[in-house]
C-alpha positions in Angstrom: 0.0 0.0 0.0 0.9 3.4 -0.5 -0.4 7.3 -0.8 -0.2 9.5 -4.1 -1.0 13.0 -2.7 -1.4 15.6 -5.7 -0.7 19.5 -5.8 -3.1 22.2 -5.7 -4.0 24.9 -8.3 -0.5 25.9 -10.2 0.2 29.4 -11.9 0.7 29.1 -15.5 4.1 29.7 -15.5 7.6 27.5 -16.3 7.9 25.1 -13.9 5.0 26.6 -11.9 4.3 26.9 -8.3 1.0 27.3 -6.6 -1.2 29.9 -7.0 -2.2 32.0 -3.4 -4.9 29.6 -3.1 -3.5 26.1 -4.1 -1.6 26.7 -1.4 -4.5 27.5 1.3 -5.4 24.5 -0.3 -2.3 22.5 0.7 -2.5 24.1 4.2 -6.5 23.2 5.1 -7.6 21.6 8.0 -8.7 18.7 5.9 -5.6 17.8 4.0 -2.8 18.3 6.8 -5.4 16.3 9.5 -5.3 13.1 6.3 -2.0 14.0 6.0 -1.1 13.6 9.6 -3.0 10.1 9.8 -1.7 8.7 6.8 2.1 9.9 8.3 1.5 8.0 11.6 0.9 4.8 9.5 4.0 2.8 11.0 4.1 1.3 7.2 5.3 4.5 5.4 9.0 4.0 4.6 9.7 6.7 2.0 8.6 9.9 1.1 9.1 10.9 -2.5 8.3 13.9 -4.9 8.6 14.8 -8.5 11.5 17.0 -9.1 9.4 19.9 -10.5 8.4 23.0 -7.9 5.0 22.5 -7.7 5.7 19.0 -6.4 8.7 19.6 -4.3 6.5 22.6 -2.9 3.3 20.5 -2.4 5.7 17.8 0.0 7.5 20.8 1.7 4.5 21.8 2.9 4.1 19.1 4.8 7.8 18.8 6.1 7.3 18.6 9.6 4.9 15.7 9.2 6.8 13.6 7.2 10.3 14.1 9.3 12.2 12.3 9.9 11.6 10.6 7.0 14.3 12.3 4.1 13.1 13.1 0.7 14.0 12.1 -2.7 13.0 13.6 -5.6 12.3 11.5 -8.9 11.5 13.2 -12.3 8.7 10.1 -13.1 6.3 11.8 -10.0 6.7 15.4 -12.0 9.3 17.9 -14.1 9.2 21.3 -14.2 7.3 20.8 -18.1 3.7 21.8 -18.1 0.7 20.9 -20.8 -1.2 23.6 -21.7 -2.9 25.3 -24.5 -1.8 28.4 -26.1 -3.8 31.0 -27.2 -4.8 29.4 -30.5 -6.1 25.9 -28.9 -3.0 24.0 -29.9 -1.8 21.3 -27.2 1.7 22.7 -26.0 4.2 22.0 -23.6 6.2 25.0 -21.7 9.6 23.3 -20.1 10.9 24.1 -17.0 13.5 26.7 -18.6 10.5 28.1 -20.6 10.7 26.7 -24.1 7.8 26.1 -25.9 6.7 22.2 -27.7 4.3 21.4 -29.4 2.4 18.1 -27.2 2.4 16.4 -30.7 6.8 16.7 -30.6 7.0 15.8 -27.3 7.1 12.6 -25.9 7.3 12.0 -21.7 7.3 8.8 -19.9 3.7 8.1 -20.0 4.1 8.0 -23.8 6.3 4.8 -23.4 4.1 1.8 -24.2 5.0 -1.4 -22.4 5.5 -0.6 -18.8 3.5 -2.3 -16.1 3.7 1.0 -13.7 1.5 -1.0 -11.0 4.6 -3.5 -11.3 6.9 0.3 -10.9 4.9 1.2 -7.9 4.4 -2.4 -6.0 8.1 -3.3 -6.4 10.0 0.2 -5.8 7.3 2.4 -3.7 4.8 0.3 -2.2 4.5 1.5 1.7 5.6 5.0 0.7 4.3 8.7 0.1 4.2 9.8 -3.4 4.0 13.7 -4.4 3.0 13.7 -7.9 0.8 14.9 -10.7 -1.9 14.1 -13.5 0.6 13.1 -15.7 1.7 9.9 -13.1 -1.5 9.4 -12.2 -2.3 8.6 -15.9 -0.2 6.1 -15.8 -1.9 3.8 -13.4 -5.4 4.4 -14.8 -6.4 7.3 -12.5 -7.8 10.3 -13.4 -6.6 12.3 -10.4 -7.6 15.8 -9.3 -5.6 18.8 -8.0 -5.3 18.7 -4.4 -5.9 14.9 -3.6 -4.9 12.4 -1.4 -5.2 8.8 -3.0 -4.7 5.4 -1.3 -3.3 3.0 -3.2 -3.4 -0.9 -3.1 -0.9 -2.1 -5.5 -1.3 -5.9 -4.6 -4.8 -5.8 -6.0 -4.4 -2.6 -8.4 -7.2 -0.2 -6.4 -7.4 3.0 -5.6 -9.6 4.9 -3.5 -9.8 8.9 -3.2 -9.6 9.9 0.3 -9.4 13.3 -0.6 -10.2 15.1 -3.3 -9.8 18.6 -4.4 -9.1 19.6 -1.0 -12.1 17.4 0.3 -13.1 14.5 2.2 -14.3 11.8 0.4 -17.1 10.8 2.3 -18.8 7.6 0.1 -15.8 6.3 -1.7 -16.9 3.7 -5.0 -15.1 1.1 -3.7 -13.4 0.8 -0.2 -11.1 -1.1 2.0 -9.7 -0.2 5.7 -7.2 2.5 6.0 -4.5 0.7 7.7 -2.8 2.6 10.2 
């Protein structure tokens, strides 16, 4: 088992950080209090983050929660790269150092076909914390939303939403205990 915990509402920047109010977001009652529980899980040996700022600021936030716990950073939870669409509808991607792609030249690890990223998760992660994005979450089948909190069985390939966009979820689809 393991968490995915998303970031918050981003500026539209390169390699964005969170708006003012992605990061109230972050810092609600609701996420640090699931936060908290999920960090006193006994389980949870790693904490890790995608390497771009919004992630590394999304797990920063909760520093003193996940010490003692160290950090490592991993460009497959996140880059500094964003997907957006420019002011003529066309799909682009801004990098980190603020070039501009178009999403139809650009190719990131989600594109490569062939890898089981359950197997990824189960065999390098499982009983960890995972700061990541959309683009991750894709990855695994889940269509994740900013702001979330995710548990994730990787023995039986299930997640449930524990919080979403900065919200409880209070009559998950499918559920299991919260081991902790």
């Amino acid at each position: 088992m393991l968490f995915l915990a998303t970031h918050a509402q981003r500026r539209g920047t390169p390699d964005p950080l969170h708006t003012r109010e992605g990061l109230k977001m972050l810092r609600s009652n609701i996420v640090w209090d699931t936060m908290s529980i999920v960090r006193q899980n006994k389980k949870i040996k790693g904490i890790f983050s995608g390497s771009g700022g919004r992630f590394r600021e999304s797990c920063l936030s909760f520093r003193e929660l996940l010490a003692p716990l160290e950090i490592e950073y991993l460009p497959i939870f996140g880059t500094g790269d964003s997907e957006t669409i420019d002011g003529s509808g066309k799909k682009i991607v801004v990098t980190a150092d603020g070039d501009i792609i178009f999403k139809k030249q650009y190719r990131n690890f989600y594109d490569i076909k062939g890898i089981d990223w359950w197997r990824v998760l189960q065999d390098n992660f499982d009983n960890s914390i995972i700061f990541t994005g959309r683009a991750f979450c894709k990855c695994i089948g889940l269509k994740s939303k900013t702001c979330s909190i995710y548990q994730v069985d990787t023995d039986r390939r299930l997640v449930i939403a524990v919080v979403e966009s900065g919200y409880w979820v209070l009559r998950p689809k499918r559920i299991y205990p919260l081991k902790i």
